[in-house]
Structures are given as C-alpha cells and as structure tokens.
Backbone of each chain as ProteinMPNN parsed JSONL, in Angstrom:
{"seq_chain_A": "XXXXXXXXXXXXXXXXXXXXXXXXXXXXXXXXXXXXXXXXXXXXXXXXXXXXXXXXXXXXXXXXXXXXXXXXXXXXXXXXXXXXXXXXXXXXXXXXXXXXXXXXXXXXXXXXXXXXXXXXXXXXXXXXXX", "coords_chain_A": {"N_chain_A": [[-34.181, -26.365, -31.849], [-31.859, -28.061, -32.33], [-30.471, -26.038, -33.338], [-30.094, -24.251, -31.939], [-28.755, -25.74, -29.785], [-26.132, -25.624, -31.419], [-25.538, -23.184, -32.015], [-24.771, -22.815, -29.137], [-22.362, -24.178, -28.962], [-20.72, -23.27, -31.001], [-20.615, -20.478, -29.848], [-19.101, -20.773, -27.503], [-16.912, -22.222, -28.703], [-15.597, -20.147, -30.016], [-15.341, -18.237, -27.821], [-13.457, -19.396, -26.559], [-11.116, -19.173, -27.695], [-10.341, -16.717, -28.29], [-9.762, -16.202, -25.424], [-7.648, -18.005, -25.509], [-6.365, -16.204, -27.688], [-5.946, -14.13, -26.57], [-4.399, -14.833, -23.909], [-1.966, -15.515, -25.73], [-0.979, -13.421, -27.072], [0.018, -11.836, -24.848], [1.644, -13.065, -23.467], [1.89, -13.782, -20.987], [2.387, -15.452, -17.661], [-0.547, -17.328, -16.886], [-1.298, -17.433, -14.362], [0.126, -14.32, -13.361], [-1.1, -12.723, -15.386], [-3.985, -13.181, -14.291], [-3.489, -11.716, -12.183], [-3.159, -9.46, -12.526], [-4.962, -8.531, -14.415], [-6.825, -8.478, -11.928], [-6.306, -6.51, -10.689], [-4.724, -6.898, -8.187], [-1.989, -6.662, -8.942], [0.023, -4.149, -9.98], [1.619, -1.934, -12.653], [4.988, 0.219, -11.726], [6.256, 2.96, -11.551], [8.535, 3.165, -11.829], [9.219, 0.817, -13.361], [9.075, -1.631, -12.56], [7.17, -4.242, -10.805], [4.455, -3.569, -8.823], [2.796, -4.13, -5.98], [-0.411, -3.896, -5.265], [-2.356, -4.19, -3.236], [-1.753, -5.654, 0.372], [0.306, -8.24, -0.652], [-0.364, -11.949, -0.918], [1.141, -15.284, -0.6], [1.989, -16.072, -2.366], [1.422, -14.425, -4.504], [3.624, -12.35, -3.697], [6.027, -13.742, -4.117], [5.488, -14.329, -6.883], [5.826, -11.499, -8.416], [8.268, -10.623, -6.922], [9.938, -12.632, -8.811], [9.245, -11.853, -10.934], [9.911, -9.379, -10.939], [13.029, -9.87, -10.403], [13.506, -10.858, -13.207], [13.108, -9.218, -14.799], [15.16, -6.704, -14.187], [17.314, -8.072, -14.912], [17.071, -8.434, -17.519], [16.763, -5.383, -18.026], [19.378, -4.744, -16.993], [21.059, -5.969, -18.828], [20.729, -4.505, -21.124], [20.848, -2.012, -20.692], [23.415, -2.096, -20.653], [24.472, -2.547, -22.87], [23.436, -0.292, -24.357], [24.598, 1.675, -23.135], [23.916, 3.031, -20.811], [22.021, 3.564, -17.44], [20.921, 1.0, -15.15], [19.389, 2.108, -14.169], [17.782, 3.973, -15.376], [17.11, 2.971, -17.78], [15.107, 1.058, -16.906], [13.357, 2.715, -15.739], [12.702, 4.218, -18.268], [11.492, 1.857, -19.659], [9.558, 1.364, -18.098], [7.857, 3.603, -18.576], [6.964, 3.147, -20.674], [5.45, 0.202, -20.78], [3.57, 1.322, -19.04], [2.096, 3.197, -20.739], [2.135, 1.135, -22.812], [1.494, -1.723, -22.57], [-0.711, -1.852, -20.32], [-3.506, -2.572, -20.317], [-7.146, -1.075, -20.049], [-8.086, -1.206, -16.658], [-6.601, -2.134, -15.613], [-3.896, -2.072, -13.385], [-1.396, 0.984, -12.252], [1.143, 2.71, -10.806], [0.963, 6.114, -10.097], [3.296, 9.18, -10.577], [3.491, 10.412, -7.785], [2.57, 8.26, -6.144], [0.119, 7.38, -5.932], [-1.919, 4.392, -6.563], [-3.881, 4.116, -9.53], [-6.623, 3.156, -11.85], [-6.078, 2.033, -15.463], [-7.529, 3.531, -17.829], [-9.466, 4.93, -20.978], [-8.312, 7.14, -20.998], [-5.223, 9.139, -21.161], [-2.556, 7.815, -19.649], [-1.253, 8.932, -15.96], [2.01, 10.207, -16.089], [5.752, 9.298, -15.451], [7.251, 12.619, -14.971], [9.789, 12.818, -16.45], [9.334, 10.896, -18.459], [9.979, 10.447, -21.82], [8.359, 12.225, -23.751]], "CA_chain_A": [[-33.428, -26.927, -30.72], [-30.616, -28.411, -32.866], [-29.75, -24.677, -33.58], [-29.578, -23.322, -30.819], [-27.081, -26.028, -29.196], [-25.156, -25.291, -32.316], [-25.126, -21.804, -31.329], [-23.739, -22.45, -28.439], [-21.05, -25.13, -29.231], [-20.233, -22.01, -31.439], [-20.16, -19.387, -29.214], [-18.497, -21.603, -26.436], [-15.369, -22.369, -28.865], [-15.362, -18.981, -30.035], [-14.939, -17.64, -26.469], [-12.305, -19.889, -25.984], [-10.179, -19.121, -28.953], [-10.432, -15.676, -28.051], [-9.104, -16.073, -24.287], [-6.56, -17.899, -25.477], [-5.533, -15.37, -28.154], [-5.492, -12.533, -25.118], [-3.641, -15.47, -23.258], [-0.846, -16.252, -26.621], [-0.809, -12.459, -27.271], [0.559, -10.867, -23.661], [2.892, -14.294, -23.148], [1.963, -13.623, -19.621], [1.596, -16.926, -17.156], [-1.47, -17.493, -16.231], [-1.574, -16.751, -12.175], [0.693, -13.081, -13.357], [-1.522, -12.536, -16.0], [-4.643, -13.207, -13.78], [-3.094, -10.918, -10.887], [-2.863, -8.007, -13.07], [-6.694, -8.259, -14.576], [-7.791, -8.8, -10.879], [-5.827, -5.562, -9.837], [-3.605, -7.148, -7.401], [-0.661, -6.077, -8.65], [0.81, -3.16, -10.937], [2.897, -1.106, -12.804], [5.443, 1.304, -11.357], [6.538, 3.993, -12.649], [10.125, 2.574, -12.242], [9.94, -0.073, -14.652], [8.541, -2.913, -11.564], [5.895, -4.293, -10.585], [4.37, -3.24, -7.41], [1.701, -4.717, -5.062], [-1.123, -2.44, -4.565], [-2.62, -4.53, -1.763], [-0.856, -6.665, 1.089], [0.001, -9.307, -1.124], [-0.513, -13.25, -0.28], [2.913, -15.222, -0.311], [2.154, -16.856, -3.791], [1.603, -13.199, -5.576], [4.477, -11.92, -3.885], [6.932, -14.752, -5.075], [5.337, -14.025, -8.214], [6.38, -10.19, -8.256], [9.39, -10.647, -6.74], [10.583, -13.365, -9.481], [9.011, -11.137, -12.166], [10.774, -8.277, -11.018], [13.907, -10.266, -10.653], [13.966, -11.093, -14.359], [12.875, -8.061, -15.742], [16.341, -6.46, -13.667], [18.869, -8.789, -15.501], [17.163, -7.935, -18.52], [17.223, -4.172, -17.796], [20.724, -4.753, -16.726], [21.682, -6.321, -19.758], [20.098, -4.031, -22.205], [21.255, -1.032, -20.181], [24.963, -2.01, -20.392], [24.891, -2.494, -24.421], [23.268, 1.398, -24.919], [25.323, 2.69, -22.133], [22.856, 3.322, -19.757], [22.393, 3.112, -16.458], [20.187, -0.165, -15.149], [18.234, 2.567, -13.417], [17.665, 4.747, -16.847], [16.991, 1.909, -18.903], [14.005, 0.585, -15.815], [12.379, 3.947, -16.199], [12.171, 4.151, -19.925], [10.627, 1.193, -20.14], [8.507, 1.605, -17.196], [7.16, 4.345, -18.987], [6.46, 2.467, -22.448], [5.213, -0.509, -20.214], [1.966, 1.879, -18.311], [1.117, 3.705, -21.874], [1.56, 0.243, -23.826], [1.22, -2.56, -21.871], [-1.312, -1.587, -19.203], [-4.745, -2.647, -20.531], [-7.829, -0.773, -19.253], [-9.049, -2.027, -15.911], [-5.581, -2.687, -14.774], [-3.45, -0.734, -12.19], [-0.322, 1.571, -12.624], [1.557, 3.824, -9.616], [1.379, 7.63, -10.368], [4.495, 9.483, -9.773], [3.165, 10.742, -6.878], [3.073, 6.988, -5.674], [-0.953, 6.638, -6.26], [-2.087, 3.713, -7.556], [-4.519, 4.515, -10.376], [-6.125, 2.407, -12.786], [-6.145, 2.661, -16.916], [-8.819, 3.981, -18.75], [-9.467, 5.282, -21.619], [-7.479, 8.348, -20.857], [-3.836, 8.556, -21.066], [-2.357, 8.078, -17.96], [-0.203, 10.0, -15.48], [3.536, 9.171, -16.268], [6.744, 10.129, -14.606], [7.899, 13.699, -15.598], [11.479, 12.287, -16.738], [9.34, 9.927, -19.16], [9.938, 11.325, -23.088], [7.137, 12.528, -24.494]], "C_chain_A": [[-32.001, -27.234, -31.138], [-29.723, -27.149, -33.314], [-28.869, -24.014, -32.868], [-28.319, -24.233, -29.541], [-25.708, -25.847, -30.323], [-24.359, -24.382, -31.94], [-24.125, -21.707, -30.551], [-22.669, -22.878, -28.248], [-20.536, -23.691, -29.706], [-19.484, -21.174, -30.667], [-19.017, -19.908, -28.166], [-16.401, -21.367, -26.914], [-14.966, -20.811, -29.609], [-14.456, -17.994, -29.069], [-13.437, -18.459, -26.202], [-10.601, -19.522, -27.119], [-9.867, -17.968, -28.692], [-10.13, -15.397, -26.792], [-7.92, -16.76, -24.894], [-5.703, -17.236, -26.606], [-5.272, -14.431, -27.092], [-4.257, -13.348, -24.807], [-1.75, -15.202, -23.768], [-0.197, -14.531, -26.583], [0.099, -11.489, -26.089], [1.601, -12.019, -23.06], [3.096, -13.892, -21.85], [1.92, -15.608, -19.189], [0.548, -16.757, -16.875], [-1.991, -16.742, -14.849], [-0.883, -15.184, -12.482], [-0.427, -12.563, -13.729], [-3.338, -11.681, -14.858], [-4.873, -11.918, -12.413], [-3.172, -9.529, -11.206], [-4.64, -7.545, -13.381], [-6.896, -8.085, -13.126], [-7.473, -7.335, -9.889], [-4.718, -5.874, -8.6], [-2.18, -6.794, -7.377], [-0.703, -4.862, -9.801], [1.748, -2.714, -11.303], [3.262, -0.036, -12.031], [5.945, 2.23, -11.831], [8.182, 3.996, -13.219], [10.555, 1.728, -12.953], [9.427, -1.426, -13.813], [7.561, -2.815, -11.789], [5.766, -3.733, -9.274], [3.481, -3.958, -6.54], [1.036, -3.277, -4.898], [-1.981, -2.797, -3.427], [-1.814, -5.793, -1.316], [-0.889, -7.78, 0.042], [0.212, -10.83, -0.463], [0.965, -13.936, -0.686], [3.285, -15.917, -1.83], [2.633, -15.568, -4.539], [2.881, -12.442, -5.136], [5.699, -12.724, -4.364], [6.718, -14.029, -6.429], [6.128, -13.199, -8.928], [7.331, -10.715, -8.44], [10.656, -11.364, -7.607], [10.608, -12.444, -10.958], [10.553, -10.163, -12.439], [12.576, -8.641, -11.071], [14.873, -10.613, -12.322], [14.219, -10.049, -15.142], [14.272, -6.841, -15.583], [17.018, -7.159, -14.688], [18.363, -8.247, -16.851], [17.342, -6.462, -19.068], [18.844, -3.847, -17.951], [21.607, -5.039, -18.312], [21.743, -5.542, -21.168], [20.639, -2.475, -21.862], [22.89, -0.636, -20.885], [25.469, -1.654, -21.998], [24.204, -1.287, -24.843], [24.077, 2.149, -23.674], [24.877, 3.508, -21.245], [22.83, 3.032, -18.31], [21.143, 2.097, -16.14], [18.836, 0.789, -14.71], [17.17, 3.431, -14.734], [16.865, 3.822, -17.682], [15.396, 1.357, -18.286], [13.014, 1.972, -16.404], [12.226, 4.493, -17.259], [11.514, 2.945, -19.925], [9.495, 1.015, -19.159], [7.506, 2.517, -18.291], [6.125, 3.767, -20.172], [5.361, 1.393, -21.646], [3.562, 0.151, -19.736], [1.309, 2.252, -19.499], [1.174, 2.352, -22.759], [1.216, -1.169, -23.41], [-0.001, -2.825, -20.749], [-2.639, -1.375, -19.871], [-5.792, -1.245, -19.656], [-8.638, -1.903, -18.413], [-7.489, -2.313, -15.23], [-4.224, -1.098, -14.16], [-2.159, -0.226, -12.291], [-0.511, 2.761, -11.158], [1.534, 5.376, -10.567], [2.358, 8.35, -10.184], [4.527, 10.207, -8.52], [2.553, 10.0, -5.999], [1.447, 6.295, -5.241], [-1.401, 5.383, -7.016], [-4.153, 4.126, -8.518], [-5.037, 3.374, -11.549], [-6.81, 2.725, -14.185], [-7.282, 2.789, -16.911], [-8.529, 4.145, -19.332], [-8.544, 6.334, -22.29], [-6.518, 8.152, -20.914], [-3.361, 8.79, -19.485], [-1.302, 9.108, -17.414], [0.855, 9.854, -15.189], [4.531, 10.232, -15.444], [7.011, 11.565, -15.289], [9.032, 13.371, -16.936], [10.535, 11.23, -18.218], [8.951, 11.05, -20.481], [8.374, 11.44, -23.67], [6.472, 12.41, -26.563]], "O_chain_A": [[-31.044, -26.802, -30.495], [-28.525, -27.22, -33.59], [-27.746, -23.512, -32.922], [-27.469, -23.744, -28.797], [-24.524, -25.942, -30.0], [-23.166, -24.393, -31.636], [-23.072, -21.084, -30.687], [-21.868, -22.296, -27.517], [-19.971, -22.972, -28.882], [-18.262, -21.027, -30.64], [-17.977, -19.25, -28.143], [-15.395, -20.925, -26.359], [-13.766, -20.536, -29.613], [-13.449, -17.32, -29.283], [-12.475, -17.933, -25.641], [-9.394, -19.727, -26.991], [-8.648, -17.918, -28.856], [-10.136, -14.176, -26.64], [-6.936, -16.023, -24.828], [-4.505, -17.515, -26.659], [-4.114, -14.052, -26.915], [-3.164, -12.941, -25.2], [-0.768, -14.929, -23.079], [0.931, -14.349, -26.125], [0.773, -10.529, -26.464], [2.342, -11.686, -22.136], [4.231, -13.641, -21.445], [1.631, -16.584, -19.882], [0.467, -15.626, -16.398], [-2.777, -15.845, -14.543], [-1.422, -14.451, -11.654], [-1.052, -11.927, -12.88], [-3.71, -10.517, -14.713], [-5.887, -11.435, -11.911], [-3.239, -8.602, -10.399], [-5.324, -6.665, -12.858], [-7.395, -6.959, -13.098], [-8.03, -7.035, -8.833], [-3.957, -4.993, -8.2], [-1.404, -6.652, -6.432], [-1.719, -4.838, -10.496], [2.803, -2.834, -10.68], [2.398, 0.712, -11.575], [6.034, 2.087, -13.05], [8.785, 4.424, -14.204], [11.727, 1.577, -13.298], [9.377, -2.42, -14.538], [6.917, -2.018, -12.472], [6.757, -3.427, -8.611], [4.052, -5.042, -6.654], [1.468, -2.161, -4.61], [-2.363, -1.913, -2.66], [-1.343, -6.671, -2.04], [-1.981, -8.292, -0.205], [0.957, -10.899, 0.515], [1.875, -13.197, -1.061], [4.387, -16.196, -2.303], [3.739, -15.442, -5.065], [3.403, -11.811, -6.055], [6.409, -12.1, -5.153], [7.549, -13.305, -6.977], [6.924, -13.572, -9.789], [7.662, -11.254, -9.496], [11.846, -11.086, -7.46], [11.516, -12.33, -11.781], [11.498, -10.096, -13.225], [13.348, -7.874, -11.647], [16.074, -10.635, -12.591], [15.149, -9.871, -15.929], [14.524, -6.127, -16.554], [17.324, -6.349, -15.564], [19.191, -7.552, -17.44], [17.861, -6.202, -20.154], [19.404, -3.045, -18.698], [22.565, -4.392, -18.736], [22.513, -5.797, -22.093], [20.84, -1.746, -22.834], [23.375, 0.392, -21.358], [26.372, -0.899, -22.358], [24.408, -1.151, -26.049], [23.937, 3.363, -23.524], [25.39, 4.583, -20.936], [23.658, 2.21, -17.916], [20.194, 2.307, -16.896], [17.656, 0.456, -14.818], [15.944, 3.345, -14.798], [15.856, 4.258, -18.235], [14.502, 1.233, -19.123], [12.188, 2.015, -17.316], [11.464, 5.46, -17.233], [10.454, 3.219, -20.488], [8.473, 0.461, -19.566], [6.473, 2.02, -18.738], [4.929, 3.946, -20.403], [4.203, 1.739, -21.88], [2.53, -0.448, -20.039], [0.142, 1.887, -19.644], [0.238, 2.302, -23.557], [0.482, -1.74, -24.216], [-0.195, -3.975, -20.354], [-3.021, -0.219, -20.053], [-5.269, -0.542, -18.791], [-9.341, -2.849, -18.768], [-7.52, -2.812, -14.106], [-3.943, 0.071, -14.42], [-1.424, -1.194, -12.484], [-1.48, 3.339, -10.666], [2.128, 5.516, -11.636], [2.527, 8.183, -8.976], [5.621, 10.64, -8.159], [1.965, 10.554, -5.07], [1.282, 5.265, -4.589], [-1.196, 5.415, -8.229], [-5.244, 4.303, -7.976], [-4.182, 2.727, -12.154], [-7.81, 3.438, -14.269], [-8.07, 2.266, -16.123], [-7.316, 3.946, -19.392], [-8.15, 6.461, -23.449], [-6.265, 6.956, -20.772], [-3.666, 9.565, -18.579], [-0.654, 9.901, -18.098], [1.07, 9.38, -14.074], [4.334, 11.362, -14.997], [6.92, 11.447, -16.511], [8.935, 13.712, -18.115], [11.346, 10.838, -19.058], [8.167, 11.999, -20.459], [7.534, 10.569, -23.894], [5.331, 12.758, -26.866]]}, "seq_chain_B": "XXXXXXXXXXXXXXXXXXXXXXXXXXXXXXXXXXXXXXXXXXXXXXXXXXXXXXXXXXXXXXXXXXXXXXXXXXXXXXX", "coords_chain_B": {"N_chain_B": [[57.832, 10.289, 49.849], [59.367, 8.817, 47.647], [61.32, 8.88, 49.752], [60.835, 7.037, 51.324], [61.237, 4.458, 49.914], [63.768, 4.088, 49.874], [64.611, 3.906, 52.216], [65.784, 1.799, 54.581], [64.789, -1.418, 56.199], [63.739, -3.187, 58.912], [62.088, -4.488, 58.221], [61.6, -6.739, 55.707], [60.288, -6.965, 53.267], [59.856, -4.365, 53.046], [60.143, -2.101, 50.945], [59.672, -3.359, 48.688], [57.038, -3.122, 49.273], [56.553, -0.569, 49.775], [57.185, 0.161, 46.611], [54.905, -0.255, 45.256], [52.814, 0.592, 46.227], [53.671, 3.073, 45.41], [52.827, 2.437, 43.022], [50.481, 1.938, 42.557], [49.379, 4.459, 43.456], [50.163, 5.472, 41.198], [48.844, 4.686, 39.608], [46.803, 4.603, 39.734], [44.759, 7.327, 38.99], [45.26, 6.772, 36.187], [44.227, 4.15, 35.557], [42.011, 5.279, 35.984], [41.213, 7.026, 34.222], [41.498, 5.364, 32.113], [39.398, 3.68, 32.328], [37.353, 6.143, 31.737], [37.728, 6.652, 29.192], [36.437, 5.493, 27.184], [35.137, 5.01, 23.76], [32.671, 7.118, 22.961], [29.552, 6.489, 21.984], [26.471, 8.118, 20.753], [23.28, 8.559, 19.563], [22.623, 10.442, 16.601], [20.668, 13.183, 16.994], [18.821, 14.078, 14.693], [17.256, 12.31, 12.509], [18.852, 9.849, 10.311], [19.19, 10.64, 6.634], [19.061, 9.038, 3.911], [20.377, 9.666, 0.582], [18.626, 8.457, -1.602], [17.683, 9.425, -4.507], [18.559, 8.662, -7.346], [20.691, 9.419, -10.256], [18.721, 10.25, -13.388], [19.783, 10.641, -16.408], [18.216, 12.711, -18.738], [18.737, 12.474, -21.243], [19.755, 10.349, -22.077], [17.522, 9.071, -21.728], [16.107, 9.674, -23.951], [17.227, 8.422, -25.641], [16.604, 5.637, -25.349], [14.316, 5.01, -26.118], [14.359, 2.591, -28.453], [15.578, 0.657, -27.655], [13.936, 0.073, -25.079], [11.718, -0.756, -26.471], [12.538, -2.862, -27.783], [13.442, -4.971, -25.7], [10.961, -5.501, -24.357], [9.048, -6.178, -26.567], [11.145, -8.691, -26.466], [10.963, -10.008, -24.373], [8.018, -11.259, -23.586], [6.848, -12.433, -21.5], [7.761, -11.631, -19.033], [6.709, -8.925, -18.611]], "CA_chain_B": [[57.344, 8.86, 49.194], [60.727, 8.342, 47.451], [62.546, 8.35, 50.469], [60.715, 5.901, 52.139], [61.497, 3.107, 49.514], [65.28, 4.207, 49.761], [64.661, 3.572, 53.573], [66.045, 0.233, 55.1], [64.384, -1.405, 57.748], [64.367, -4.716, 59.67], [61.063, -5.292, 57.229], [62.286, -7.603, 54.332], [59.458, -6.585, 51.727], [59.181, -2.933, 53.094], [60.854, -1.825, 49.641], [58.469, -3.972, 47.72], [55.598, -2.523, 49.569], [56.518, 1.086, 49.318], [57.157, 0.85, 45.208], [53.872, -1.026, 45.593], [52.217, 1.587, 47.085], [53.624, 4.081, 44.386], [52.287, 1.843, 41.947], [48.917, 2.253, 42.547], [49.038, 5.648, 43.974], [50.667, 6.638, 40.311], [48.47, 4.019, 38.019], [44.776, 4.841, 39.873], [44.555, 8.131, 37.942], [45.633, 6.013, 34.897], [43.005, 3.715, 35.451], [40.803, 5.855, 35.823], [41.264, 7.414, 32.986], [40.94, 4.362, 30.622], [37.694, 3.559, 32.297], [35.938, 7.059, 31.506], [38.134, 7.137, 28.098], [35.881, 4.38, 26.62], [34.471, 5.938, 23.189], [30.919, 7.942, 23.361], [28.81, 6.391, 20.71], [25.643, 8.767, 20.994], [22.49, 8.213, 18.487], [22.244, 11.541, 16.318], [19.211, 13.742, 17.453], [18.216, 13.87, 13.922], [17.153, 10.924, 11.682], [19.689, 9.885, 9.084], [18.692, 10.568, 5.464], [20.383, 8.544, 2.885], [19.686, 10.208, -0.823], [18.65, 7.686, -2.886], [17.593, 9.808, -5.942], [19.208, 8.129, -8.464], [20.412, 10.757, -11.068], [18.97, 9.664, -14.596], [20.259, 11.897, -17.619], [17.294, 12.834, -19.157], [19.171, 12.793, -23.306], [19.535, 8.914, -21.734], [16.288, 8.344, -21.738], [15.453, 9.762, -25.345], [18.284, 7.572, -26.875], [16.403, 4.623, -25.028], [13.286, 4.596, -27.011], [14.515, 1.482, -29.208], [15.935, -0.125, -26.69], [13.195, -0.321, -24.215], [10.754, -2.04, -27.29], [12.908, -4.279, -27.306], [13.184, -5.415, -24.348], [9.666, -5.535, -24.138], [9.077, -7.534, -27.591], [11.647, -10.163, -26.314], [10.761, -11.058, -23.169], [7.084, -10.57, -23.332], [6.509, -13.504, -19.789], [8.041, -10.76, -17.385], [6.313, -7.8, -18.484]], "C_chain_B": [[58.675, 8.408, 48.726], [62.041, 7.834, 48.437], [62.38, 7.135, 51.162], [60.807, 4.322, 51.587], [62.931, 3.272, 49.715], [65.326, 3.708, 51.056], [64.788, 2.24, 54.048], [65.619, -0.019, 56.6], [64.197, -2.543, 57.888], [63.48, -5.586, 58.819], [61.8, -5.617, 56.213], [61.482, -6.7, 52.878], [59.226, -5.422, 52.269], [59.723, -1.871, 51.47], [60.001, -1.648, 48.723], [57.178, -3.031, 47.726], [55.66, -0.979, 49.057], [56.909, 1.096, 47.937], [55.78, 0.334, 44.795], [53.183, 0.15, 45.207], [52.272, 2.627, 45.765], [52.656, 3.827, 43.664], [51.091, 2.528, 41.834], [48.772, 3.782, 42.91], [49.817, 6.244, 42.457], [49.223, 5.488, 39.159], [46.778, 4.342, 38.439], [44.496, 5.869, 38.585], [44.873, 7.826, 36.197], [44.662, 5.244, 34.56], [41.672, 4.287, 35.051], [40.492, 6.53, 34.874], [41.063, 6.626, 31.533], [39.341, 4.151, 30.766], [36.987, 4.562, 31.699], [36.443, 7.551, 29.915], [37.729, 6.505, 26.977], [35.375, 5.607, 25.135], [33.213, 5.476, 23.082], [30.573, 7.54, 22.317], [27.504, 7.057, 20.849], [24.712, 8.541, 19.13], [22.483, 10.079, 17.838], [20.593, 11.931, 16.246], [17.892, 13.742, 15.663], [18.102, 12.902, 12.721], [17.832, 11.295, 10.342], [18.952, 9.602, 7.452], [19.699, 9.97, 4.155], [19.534, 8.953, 1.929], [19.509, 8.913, -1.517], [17.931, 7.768, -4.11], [19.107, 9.372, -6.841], [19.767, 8.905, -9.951], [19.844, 9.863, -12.466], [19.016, 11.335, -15.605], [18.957, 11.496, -18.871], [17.767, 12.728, -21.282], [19.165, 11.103, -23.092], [18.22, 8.102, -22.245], [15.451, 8.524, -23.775], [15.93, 8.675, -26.3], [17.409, 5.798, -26.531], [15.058, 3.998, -25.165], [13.075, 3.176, -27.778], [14.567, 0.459, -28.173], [14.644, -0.676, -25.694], [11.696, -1.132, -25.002], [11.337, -2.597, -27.38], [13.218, -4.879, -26.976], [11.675, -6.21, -23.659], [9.307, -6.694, -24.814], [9.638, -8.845, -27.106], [11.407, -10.748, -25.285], [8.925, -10.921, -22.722], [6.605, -11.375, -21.861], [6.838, -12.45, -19.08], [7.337, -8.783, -17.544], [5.02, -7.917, -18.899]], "O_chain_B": [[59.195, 7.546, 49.435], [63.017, 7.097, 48.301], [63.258, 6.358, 51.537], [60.608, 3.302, 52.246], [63.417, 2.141, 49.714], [66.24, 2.89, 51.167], [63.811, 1.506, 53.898], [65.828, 0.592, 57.648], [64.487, -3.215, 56.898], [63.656, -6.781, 58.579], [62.652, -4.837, 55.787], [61.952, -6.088, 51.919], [58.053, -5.145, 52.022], [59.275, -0.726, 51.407], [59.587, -0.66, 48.116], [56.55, -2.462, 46.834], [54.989, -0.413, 48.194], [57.11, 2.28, 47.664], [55.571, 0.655, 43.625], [53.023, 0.584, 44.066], [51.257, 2.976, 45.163], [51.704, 4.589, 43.498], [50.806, 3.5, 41.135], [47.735, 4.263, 42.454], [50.095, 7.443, 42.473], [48.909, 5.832, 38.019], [45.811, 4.322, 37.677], [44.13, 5.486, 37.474], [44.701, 8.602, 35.258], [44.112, 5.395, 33.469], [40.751, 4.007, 34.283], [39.288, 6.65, 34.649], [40.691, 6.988, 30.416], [38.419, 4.301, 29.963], [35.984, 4.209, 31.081], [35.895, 8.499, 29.352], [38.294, 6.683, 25.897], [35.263, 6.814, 25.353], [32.692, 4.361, 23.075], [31.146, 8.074, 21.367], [26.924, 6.115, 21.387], [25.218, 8.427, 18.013], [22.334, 10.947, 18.697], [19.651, 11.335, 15.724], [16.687, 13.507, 15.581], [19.081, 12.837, 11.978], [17.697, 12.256, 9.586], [18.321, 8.586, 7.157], [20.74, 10.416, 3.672], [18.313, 8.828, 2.016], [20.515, 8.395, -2.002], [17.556, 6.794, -4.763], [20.273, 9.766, -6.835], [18.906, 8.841, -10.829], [20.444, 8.812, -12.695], [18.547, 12.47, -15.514], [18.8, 10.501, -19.577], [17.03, 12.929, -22.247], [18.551, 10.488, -23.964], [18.004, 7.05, -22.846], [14.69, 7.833, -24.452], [15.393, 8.184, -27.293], [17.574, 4.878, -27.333], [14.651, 2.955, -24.653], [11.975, 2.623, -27.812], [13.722, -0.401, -27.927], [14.462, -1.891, -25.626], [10.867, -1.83, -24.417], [10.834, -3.626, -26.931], [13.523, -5.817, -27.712], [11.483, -7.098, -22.828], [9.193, -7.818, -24.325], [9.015, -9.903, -27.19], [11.59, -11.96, -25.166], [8.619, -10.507, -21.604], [5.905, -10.682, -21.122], [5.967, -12.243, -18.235], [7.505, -7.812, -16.806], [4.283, -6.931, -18.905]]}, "name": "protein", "num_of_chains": 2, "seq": "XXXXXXXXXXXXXXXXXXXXXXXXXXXXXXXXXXXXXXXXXXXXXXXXXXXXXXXXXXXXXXXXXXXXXXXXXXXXXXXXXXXXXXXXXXXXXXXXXXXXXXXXXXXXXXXXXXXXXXXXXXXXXXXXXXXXXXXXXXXXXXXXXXXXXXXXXXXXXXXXXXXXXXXXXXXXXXXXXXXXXXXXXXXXXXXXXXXXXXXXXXXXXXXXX"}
C-alpha cells in the first residue's frame, strides 16, 4: 500500500516536471501555447499565425498580438540583413512549420490548406530554401 | 433683339427688361450645360484587382538562413 502511493507521488511529480519542461522549453504562454496543441490556431506559410477555425475574441487578441510582435521583430531583423520585412516573414515561416510545429499541431499549405504535422515532412512554400 | 433694348419708350425699365430677357435667353443654354456637365463617375464593369504578390528575391531568402534562427532563438514567447 505504502508503495504504491509512493508510486504515485512519483509519477505525479514526474508528470509535472515534465509539462513544465515542454512549458520552459517552447517559452510559449500558456493560453498560446494551449491554442496551438488544441489546433485552434496555426502556422502560415508567411511567417503568421493564422486561425484555422472562427476564432473566439480571446484567441484572436491572442494572434493578433502574437502576430504583432513577431512583425517588429521581422521588421527589425529584416532591415539589419537588408531584406525585405516580407522576405525575412517567409524565411522564417518556413524554419518555424519544419522546426517549431510539433506533431499534432496545424500549419497552412501553400495552397492555403490547413494540414496538420506528422511524422512526415510537411508541405512548405516553393520559395522556402531547401 | 438688339434693337429692341436700343428702343426708347414711355416704359422706364423697358431697357432693363429687354437686356434681362437677353440674359436668360443667352445664359439658359449655359445653364444647361453646367447641369448635364456634372462629372460621370460610373463603377467599372469589371472588378478591380490590386496585385499584392509581393516580389521576394529568392538569393534573399538563402542569405536569411542565420538570420531567421535567430530570430526564433530570441524571442521564443511569439513564435
């Protein structure tokens, strides 16, 4: 008896140590983080996020703030390789679906499907280097 | 018409009246001409396409390998 609640004290803080390495590891927030596992939102192939269903007015804030940041930093990162903000979005879009984009979570196709990872590599813009 | 404003007659304002008279009998067709000279704004029959392909220079994107890890690395909250 005394084992087996051991066990599961064990397993318990185990599990938890181990969500919040996923958590520490993707330095997502929480509610983004959550939105992405749950499929609600995705990558685009432009370097955004997207909504892949109507979203509610929290997840689009969300987005919309995401995508706001991830712009200035585009912008900023663009200007010092001499790039254009749009250039700079779709290179890292690209890096973003093949390295960022767990399986189980959702990415646009360039043919404006949403699709989500597997195992497989996915289906990236043309324009993205190989 | 000209002669009859040159024409004096026991009427005081017959003068008045007959350059009057011109008036309008020279400014109608004037009028009328501003009214129907209004400009024609007409919707075009076929729907306006604005391009917004964006050109990106594909040697751009190779050079932007570094760059876009780190970008990534530093801000890992928005991506």
């Amino acid at each position: 008896m005394r084992n087996s609640v051991e066990m599961i004290i064990a397993a318990f803080l185990l599990g938890a140590t181990a969500t919040s390495a996923t958590a520490f590891q993707s330095g997502r927030e929480p509610a983004y983080q959550s939105a992405r596992e749950s499929g609600l939102v995705g990558e685009k192939s432009d370097g955004y996020l997207g909504f892949v269903v109507p979203p509610s007015s929290s997840v689009r804030a969300l987005v919309e703030d995401i995508n706001i940041k991830r712009k200035a930093v585009y912008s900023k990162e663009a200007l010092a390789n001499g790039a254009t903000v749009e250039e700079m979005a779709l290179r890292t879009g690209c890096r973003l679906i093949v390295e960022r984009t767990v399986a189980g979570e959702k990415y646009q196709t360039p043919s404006g499907i949403w699709k989500t990872r597997d195992g497989s590599a996915p289906e990236l813009d043309p324009r993205c280097p190989q | 018409m000209a002669q009859c404003c040159d024409q004096l007659t026991n009427r005081t304002d017959n003068a008045i009246r007959c350059y009057m008279r011109k008036m309008i009998f020279l400014c109608t067709p004037l009028m009328a001409s501003v009214l129907t000279g209004c400009v024609q704004v007409t919707a075009p029959d076929k729907p306006i396409v604005i391009n917004l392909n964006i050109a990106i220079r594909q040697e751009i994107l190779y050079k932007l390998a570094a760059a876009s890890e780190k970008v990534i690395q530093e801000n890992p909250g928005v991506f």
